[in-house]
C-alpha positions in Angstrom: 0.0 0.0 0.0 1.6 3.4 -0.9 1.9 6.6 1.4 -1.3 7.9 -0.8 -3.7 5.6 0.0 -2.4 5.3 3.9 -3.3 8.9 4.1 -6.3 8.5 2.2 -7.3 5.5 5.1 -6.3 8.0 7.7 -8.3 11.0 6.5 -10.8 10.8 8.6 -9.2 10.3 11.7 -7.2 13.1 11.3 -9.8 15.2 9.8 -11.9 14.6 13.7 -9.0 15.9 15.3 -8.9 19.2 13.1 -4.9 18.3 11.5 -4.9 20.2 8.1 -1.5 20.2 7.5 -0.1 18.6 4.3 3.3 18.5 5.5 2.3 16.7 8.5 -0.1 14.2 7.4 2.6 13.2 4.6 5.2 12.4 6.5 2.9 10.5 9.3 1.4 8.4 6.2 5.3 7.6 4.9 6.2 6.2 8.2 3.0 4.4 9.2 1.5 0.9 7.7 -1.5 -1.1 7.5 -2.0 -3.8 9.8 -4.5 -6.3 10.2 -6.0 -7.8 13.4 -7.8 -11.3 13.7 -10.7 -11.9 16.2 -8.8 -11.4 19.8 -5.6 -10.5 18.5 -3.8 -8.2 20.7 -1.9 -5.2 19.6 -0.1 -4.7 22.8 0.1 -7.0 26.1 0.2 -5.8 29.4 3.1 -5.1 31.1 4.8 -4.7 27.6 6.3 -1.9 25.8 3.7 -1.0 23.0 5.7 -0.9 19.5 3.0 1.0 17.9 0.3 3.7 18.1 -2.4 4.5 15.3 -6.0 5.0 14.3 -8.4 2.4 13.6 -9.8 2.4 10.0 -12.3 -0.8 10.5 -12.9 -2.7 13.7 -13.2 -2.7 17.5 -10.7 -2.6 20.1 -10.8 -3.4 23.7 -8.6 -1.9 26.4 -8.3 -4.1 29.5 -6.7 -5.1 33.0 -6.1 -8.3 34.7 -6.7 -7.9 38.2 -4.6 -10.2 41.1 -7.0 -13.0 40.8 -6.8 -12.9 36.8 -10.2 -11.5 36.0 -10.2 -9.3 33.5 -12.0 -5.9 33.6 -12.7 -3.8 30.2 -11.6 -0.2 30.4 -12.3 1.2 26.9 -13.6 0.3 23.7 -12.4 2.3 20.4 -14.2 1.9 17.0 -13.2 3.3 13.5 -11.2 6.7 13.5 -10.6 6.6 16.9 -6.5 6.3 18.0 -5.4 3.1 19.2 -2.5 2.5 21.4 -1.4 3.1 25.1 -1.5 6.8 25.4 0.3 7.0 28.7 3.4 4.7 27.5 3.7 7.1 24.8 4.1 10.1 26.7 6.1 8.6 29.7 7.9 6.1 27.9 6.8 3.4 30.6 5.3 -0.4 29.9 1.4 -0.7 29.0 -0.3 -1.4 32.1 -3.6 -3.1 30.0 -3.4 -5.7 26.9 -5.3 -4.3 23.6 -6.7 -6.9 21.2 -9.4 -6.6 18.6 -13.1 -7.6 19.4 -13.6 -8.2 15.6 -11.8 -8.0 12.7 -10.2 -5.0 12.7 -7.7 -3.0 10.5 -5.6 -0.1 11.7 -2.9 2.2 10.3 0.1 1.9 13.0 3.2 4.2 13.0 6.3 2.9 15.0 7.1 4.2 18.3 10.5 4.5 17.4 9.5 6.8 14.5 7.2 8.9 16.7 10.1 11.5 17.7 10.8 12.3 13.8 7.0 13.7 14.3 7.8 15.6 16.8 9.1 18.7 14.4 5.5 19.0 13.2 3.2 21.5 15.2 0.6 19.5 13.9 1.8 16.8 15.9 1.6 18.4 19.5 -1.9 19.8 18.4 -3.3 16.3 17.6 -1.3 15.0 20.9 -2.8 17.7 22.8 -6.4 16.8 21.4 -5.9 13.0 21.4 -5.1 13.6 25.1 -8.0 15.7 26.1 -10.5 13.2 24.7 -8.9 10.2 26.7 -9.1 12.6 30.0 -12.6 13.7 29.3 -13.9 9.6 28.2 -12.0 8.9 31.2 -13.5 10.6 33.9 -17.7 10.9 32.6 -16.8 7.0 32.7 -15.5 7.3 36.5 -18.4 9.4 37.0 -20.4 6.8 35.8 -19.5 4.1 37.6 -18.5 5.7 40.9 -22.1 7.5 41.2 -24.9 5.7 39.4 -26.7 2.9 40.1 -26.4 -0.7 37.4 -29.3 -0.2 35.8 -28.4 4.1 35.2 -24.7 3.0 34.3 -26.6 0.5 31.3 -28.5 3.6 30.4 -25.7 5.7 30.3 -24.5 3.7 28.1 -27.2 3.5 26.0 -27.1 7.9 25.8 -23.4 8.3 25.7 -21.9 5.4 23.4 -25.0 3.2 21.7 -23.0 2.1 19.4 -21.5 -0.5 21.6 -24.1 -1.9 23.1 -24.9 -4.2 19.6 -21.4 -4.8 18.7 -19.7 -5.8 22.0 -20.8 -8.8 23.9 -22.9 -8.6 26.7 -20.3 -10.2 29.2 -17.5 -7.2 28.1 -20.0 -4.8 28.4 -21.3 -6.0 31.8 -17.2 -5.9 32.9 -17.4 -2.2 31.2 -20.4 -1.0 33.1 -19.2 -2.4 36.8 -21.5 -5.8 37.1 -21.9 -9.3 36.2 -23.6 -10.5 33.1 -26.5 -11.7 34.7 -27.2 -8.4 36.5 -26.8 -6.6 32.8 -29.1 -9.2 30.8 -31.5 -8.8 33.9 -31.5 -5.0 33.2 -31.9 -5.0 29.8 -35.1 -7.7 30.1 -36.6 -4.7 32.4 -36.1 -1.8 29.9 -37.6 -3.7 27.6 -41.2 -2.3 26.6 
């Protein structure tokens, strides 16, 4: 695939984040690559340094921890346009502390890590960084709002207002881990919204 049709695949991603520049966007397409994900794949595990970060051109990520007794517990879920990768690794430099791996299916355009500093010269770059990192703060904390003052069946509803889109492509045991409860509880609450 040339640099041409990886900008043309990250268009859109870039265009939500406001980056205009040519320069910029040219020299982020001629460094970065398409990869594809099988079912459960992982893109990073935790505890590893991630080798990549990128936007999502078709699929569904999901971000998530393994707690001491080895359950795991969803943190995120990213869809098309929307970056991939551990944020905070890329900024401190330190190991992912969740695994990533694909839901479904899923492409993504991935740049390096090690060929993130060339980027660097771009003011485009710290603009979309900035941006990138104000969105991850903002999901962040309406989700810890979420869980840390509503009750199950207002955190399923919340869901439902704030990212429907989920709710028929994820499976119901994720999005129970997602939304603080067990499966049951969430399949009960959906049976009483019902009309």
């Amino acid at each position: 695939m040339t640099a041409a049709d990886i900008q043309e695949k990250l268009a859109p991603s870039l265009a939500a984040l406001g980056v205009t520049d040519p320069d910029f966007t040219d020299a982020l397409a001629a460094c970065s690559t398409v990869h594809y994900f099988d079912k459960e794949q992982s893109l990073v595990q935790a505890n590893q340094h991630p080798k990549y970060f990128g936007f999502i051109t078709r699929g569904l990520f999901r971000y998530y921890y393994i707690g001491a007794e080895g359950k795991e517990r969803n943190k995120s879920f990213y869809t098309e346009n929307l970056p991939v990768g551990s944020l905070n690794s890329q900024i401190t430099g330190e190991p992912c502390p969740f695994t990533i791996e694909a839901l479904e299916p899923s492409e993504a355009i991935l740049t390096p890590t090690a060929k993130i500093a060339a980027l660097e010269q771009y003011p485009a770059f710290q603009d979309m960084l900035n941006l990138i990192t104000r969105q991850h703060f903002l999901r962040n904390e309406r989700r810890e709002a979420m869980l840390l003052t509503l009750g199950a069946e207002q955190r399923y509803q919340w869901l439902l207002d704030h990212e429907p889109h989920l709710a028929s492509r994820v499976p119901q045991y994720h999005l129970a881990s997602y939304l603080g409860m067990d499966a049951v509880s969430l399949s009960r609450i959906k049976k009483n919204l019902k009309p």
